[in-house]
DOLO-851625 format. One line per field, with one value per residue (C-alpha): x, y, z; residue number from 1; residue in one letter. Coordinates in pm, 1 decimal, padded with zeros to 6 digits, always signed. Example, Ala and Ser with C-alpha at 12.3 -4.5 7.8 and 13.67 -1.06 7.14 Angstrom:
2
u <- (+01230.0 +01367.0) $
v <- (-00450.0 -00106.0) $
w <- (+00780.0 +00714.0) $
num <- (1 2) $
residuo <- (a s) $
//
This chain:
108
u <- (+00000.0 +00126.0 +00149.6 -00142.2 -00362.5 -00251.4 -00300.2 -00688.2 -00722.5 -00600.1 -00861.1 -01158.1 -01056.9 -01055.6 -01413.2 -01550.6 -01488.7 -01615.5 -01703.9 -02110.7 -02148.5 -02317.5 -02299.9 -02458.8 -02456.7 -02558.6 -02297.1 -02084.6 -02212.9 -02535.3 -02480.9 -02322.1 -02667.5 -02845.5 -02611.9 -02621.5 -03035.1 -03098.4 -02818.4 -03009.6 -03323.8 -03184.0 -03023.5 -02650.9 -02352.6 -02193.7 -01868.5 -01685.2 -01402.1 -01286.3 -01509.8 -01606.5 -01613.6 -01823.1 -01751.6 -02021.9 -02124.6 -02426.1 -02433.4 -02066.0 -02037.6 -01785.5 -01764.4 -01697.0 -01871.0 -01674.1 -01814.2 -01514.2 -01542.3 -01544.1 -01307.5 -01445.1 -01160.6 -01126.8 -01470.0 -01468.7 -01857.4 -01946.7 -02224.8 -02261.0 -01994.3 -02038.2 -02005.8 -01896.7 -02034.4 -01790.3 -01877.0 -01629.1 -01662.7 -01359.6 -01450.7 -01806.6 -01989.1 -02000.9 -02386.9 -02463.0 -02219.2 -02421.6 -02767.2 -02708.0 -02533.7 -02778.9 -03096.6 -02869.5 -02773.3 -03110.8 -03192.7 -02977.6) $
v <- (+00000.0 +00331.4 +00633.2 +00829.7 +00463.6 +00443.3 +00810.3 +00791.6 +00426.8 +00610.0 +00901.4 +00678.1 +00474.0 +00788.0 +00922.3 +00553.8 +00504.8 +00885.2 +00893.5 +01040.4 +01218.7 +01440.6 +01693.9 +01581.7 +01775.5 +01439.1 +01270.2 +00971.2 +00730.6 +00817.8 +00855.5 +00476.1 +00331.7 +00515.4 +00381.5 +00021.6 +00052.0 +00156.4 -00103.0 -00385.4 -00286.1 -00342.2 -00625.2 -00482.0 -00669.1 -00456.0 -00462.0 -00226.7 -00089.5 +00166.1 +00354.0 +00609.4 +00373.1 +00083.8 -00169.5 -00278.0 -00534.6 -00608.8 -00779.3 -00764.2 -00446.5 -00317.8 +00000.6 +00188.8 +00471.1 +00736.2 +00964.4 +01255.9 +01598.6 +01894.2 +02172.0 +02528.2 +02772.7 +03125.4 +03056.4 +03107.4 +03143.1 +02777.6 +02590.9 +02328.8 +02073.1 +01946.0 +01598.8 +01461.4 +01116.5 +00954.8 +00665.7 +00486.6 +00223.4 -00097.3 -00272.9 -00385.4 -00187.0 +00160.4 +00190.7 -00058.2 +00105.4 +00505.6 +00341.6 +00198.3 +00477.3 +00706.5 +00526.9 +00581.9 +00922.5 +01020.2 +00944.8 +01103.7) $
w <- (+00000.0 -00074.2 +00155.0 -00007.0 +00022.3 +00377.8 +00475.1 +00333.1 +00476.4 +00853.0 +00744.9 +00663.1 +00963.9 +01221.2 +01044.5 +01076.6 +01468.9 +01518.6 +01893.9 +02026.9 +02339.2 +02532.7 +02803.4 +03131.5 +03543.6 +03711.1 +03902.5 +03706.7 +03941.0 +03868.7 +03494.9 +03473.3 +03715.2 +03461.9 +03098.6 +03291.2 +03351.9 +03002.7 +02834.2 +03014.9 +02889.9 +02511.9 +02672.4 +02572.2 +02825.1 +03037.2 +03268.9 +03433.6 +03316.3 +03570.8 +03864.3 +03546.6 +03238.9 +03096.0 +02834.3 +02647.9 +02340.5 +02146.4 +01807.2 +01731.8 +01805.0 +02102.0 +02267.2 +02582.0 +02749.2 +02972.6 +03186.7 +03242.7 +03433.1 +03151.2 +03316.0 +03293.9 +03273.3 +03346.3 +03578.7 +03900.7 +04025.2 +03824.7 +04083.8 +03889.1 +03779.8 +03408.9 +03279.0 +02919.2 +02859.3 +02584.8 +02363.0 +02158.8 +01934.5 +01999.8 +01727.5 +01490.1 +01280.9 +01286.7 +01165.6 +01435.4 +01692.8 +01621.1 +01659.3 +01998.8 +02130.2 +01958.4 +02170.1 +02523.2 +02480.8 +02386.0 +02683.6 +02907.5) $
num <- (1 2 3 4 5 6 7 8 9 10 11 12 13 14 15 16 17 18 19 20 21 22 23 24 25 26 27 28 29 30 31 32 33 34 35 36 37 38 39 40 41 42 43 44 45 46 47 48 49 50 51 52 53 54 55 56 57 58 59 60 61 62 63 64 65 66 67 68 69 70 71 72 73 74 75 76 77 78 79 80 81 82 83 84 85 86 87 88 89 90 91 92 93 94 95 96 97 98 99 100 101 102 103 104 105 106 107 108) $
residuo <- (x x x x x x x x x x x x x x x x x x x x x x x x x x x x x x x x x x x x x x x x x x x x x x x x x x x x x x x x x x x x x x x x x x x x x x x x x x x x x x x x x x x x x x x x x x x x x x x x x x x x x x x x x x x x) $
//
């Protein structure tokens, strides 16, 4: 394969595992009772990956949701902390991968 071949194949690669997410103020606990209650309901399995972070698969299709804290610079009267909850296709189909994640974050 040539460089200009592999360069597209690394583009087309990035575009296809294109991450969804949303912007949430509930707690990450909360948020991953929530992602696991909702996941179970489209009966998607679930394990932990860290205290913030699930691992999930459903039809060949592997991803991981994150829930990270979104720092707010230059504010200093914020009362509310703000929540990013990642997902990011591992491996599967990326159609597949956009209309699970789609359903959860909808929900949110």
């Amino acid at each position: 394969m040539n460089s200009a071949a592999a360069a597209a194949a690394s583009k087309k690669a990035k575009f296809d595992s294109a991450a969804l997410c949303t912007i949430t103020n509930k707690e990450p606990r909360g948020v991953l009772r929530e992602v696991q209650k909702l996941f179970s309901d489209y009966k998607v399995l679930l394990r932990s990956a860290s205290p913030t972070s699930l691992k999930g698969e459903k039809n060949r299709v592997r991803f991981e949701i994150n829930v990270t804290p979104i720092a707010q610079v230059g504010k200093t009267d914020v009362k509310e902390d703000l929540y990013l909850v990642h997902s990011n296709r591992l491996a599967g189909d990326v159609v597949a991968f956009r209309d699970v994640c789609r359903r959860l974050l909808i929900k949110l």
